[in-house]
SERO-4910 file (N, C-alpha, C, O; in steps of 0.05 Angstrom, whole numbers):
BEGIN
 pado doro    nc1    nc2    nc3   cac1   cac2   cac3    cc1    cc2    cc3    oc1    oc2    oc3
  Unk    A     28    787   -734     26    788   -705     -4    788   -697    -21    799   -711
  Unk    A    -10    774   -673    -41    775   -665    -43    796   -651    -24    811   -645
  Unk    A    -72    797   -646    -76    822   -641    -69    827   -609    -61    846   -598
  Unk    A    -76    802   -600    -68    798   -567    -39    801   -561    -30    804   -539
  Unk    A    -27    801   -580      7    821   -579     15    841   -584     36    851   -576
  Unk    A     -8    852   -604     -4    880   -611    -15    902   -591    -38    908   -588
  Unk    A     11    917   -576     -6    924   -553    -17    949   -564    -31    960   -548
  Unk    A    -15    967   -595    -37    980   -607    -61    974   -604    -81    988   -597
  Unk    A    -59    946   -612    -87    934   -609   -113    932   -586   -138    932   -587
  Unk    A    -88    930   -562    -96    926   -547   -108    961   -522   -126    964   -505
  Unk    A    -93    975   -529   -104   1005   -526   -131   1016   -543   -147   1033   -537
  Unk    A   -127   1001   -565   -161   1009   -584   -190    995   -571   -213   1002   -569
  Unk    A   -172    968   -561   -187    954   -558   -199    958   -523   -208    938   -513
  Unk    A   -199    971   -515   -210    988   -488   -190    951   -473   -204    932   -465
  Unk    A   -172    950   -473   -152    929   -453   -136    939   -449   -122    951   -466
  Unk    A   -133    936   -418   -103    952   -410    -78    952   -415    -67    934   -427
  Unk    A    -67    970   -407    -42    973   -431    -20    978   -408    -17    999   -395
  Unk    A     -8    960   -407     20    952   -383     38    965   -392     54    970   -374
  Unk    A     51    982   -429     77    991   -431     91    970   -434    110    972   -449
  Unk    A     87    949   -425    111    918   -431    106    897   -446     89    880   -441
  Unk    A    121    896   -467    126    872   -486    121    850   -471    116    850   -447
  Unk    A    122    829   -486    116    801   -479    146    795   -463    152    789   -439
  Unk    A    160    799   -483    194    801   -480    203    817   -447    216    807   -428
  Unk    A    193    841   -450    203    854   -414    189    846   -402    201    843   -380
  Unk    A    159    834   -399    153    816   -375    165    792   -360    170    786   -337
  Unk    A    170    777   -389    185    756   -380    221    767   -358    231    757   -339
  Unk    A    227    788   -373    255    792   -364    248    801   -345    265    797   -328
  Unk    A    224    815   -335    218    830   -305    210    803   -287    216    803   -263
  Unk    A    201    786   -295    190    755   -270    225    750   -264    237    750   -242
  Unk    A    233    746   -286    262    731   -283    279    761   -262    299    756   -248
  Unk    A    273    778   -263    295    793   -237    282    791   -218    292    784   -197
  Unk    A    248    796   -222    244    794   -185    242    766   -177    235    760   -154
  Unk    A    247    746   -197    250    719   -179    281    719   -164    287    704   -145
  Unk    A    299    738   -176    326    738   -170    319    756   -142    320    749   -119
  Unk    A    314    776   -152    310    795   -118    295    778   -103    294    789    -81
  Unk    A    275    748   -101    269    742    -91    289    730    -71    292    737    -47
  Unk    A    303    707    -86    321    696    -80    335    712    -62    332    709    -38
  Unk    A    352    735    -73    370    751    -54    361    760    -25    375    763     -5
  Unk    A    330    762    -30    320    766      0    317    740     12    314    740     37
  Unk    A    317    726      4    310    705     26    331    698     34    334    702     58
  Unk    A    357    685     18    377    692     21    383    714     56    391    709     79
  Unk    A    376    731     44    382    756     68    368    749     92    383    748    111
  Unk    A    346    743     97    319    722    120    339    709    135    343    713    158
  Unk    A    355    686    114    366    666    129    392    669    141    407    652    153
  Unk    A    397    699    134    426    700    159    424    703    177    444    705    190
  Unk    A    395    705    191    395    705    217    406    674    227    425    668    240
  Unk    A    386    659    215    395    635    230    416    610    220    413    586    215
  Unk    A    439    630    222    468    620    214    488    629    244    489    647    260
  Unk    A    497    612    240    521    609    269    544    637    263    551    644    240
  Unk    A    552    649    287    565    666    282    597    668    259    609    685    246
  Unk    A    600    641    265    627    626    250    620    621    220    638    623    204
  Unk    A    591    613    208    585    615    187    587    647    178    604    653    161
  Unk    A    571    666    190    567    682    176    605    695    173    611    706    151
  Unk    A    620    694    189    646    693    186    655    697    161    660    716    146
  Unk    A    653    661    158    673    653    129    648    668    116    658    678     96
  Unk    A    622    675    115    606    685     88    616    711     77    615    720     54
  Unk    A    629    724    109    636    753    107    667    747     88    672    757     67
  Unk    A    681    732    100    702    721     82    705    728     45    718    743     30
  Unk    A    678    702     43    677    702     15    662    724      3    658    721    -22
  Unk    A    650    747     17    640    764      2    659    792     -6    660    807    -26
  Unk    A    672    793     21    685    811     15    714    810     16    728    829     24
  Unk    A    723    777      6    751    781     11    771    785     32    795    780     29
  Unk    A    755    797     59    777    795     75    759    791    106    737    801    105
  Unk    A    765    779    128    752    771    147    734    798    159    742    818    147
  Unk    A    711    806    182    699    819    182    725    837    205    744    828    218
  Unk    A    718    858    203    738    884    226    734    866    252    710    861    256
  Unk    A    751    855    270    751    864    305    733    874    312    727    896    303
  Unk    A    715    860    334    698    865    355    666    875    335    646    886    344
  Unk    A    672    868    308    648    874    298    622    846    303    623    822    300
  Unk    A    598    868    313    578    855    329    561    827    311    554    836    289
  Unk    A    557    806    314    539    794    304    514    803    281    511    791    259
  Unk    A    495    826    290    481    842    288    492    854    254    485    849    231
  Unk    A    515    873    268    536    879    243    547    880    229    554    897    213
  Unk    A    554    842    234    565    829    210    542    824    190    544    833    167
  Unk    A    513    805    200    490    812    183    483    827    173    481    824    149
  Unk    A    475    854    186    477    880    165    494    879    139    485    879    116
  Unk    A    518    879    147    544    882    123    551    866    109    569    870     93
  Unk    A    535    837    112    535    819     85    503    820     75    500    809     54
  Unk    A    475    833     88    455    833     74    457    856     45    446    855     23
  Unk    A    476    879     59    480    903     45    495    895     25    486    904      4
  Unk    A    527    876     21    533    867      6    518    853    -20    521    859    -44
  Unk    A    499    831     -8    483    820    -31    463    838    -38    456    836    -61
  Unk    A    453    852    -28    437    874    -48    457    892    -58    454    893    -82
  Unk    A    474    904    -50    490    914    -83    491    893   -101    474    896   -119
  Unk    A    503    874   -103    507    854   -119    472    843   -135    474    828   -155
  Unk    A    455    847   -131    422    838   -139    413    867   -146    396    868   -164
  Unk    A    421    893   -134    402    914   -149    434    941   -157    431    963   -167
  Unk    A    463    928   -150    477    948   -155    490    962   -137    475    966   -118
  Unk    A    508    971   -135    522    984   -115    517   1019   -122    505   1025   -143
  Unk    A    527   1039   -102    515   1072   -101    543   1082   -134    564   1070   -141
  Unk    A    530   1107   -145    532   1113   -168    569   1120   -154    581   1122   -133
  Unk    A    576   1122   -190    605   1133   -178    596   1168   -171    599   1171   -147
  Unk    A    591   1181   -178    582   1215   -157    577   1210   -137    580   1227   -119
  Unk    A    566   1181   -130    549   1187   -102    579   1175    -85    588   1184    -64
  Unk    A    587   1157    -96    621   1150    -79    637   1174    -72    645   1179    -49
  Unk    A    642   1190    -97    663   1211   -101    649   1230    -81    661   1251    -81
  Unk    A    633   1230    -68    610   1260    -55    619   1243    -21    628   1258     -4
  Unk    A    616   1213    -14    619   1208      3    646   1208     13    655   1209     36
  Unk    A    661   1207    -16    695   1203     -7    702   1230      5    719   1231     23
  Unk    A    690   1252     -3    694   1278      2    688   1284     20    704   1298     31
  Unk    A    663   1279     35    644   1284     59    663   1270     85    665   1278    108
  Unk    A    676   1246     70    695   1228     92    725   1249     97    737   1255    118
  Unk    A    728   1254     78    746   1276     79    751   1300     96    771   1307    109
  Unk    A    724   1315     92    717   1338    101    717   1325    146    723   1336    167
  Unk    A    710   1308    139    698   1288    162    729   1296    176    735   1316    190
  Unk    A    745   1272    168    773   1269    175    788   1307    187    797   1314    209
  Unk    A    786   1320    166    793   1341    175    786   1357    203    800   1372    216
  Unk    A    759   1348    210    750   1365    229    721   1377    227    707   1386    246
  Unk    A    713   1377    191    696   1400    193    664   1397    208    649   1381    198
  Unk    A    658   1408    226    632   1414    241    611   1403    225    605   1380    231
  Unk    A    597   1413    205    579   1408    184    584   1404    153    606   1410    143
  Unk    A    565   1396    139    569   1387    115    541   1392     98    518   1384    103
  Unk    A    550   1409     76    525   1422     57    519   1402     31    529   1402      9
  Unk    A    506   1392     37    491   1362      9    496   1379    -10    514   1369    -24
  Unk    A    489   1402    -19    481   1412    -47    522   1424    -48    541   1424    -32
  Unk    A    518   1434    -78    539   1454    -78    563   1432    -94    586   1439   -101
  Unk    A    552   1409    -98    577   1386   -112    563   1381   -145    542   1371   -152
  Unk    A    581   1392   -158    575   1399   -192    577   1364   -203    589   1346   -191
  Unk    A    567   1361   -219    570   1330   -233    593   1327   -248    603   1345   -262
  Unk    A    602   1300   -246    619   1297   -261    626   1310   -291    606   1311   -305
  Unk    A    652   1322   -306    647   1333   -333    634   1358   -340    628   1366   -362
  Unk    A    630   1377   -303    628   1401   -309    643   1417   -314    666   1409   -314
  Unk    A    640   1436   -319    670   1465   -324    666   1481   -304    642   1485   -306
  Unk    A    674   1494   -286    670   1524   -265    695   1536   -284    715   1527   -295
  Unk    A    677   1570   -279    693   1582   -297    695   1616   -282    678   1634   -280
  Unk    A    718   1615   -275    714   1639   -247    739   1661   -266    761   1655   -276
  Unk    A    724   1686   -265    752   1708   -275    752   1712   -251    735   1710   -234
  Unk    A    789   1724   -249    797   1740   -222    824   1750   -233    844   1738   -243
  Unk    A    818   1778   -229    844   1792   -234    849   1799   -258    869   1811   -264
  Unk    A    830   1792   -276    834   1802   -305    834   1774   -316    826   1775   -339
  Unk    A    841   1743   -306    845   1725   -318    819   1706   -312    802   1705   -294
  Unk    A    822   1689   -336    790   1675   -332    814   1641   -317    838   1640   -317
  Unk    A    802   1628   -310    811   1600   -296    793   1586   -293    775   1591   -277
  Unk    A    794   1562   -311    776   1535   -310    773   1518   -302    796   1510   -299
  Unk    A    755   1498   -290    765   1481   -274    744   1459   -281    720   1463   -286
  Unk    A    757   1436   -280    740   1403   -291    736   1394   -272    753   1393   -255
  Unk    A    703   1379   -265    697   1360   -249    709   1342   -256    717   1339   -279
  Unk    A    713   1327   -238    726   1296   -250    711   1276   -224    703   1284   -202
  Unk    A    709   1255   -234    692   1238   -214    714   1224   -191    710   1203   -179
  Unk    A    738   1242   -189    749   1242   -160    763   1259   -144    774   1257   -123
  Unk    A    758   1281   -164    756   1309   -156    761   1336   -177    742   1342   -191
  Unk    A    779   1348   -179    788   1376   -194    804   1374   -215    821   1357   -219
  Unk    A    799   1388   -227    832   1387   -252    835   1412   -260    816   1420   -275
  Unk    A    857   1432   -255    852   1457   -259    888   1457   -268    906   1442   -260
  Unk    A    887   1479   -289    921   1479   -294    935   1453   -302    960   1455   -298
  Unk    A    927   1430   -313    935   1411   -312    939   1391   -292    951   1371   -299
  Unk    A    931   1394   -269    936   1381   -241    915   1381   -227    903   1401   -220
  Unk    A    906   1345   -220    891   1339   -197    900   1344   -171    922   1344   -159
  Unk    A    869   1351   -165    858   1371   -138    835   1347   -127    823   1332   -143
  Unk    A    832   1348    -95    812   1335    -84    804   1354    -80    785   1347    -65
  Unk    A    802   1387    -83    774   1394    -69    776   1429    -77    797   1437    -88
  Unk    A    763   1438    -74    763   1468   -100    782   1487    -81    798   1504    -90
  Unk    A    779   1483    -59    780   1502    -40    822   1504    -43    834   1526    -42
  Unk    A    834   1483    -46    854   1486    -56    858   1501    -84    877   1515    -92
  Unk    A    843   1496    -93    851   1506   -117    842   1544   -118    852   1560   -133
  Unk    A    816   1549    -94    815   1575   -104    839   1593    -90    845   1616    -97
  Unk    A    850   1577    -68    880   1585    -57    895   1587    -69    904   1610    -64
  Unk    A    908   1576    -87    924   1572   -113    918   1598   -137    931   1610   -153
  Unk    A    893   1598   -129    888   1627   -161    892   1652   -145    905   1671   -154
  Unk    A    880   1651   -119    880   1680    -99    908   1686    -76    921   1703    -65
  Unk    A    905   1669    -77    948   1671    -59    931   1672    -36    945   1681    -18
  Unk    A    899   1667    -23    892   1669     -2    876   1648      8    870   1632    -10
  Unk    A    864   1640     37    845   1625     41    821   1623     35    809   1630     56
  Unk    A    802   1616     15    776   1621     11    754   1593      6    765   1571      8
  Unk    A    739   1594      2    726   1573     -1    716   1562    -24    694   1566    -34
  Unk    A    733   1547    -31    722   1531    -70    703   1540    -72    701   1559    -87
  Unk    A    673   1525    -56    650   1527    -70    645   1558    -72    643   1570    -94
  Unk    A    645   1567    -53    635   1593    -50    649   1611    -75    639   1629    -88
  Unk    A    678   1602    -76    693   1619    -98    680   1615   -130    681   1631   -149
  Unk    A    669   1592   -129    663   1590   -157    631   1588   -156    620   1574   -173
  Unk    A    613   1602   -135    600   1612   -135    577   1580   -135    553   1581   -144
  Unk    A    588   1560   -125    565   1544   -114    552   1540    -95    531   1527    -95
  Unk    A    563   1554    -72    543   1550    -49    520   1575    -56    523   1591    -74
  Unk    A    492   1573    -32    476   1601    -32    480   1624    -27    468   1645    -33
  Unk    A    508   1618     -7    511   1643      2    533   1668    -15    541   1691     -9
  Unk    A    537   1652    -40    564   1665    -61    528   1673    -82    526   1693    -95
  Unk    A    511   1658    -80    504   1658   -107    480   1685   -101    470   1700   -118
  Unk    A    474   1686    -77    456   1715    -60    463   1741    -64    449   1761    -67
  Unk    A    501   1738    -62    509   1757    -62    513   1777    -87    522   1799    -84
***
């Protein structure tokens, strides 16, 4: 190997030292020419007819865009589409946290606490009453006793015969963990 590849060499040799092979540069030009693409791509939906961007919404997502959705909106929701597709769509926790939040949403509830949601493949492990009771994250909700749960708070109902609050019961929010 020359020395102009050896990037040892090239740290002795007072030349800067990038961390990247010959090999990950090349693969790093070749994605941001792709994110290039995808953005420009994204540039030129402005100046597409509302009926184009239509069928684009069509073929991206399989089914025509919602009723009375704005021009504006439809662009948004196919630029957002091709950047998932060029850098990735949101993590499965970060879905399962939104599906929940939509949840909580639907129900009614007033506010919503970011923190307090355990990662996938955790254990909560709560005694009450003399008995210990375990409970599995799962990346779409609970598993406690053998049986999926969307949300703890059922389940700490189920161990206490009363109304209480999952997180708080298994001691994830601040205000269980103060006390």
């Amino acid at each position: 190997m020359t020395p102009s590849h050896d990037t040892t060499a090239r740290r002795h040799s007072g030349e800067p030292f990038s961390g990247l092979s010959v090999n990950d540069a090349r693969r790093n030009r070749l994605c941001n020419q792709a994110l290039a693409e995808v953005d420009g791509e994204i540039a030129r939906l402005v100046d597409r007819s509302t009926q184009e961007l239509r069928r684009a919404w069509r073929s991206l997502h399989h089914t025509g865009p919602p009723l009375g959705l704005s021009r504006d909106l439809i662009i948004r929701g196919l630029a957002e589409k091709l950047q998932q597709r060029a850098h990735g769509g949101p993590s499965r926790p970060l879905q399962r946290r939104l599906r929940m939040l939509a949840g909580e949403f639907e129900k009614g509830a007033g506010s919503f606490d970011p923190g307090g949601v355990p990662k996938t493949g955790t254990s909560l492990v709560r005694r009450w009453r003399g008995h210990t009771h375990t409970v599995f994250v799962c990346e779409d909700g609970f598993e406690y006793d053998g049986q999926r749960y969307r949300s703890l708070t059922v389940i700490a109902e189920r161990i206490t015969g009363a109304h209480w609050s999952g997180p708080r019961f298994f001691g994830l929010n601040k205000r269980a963990r103060a006390s």
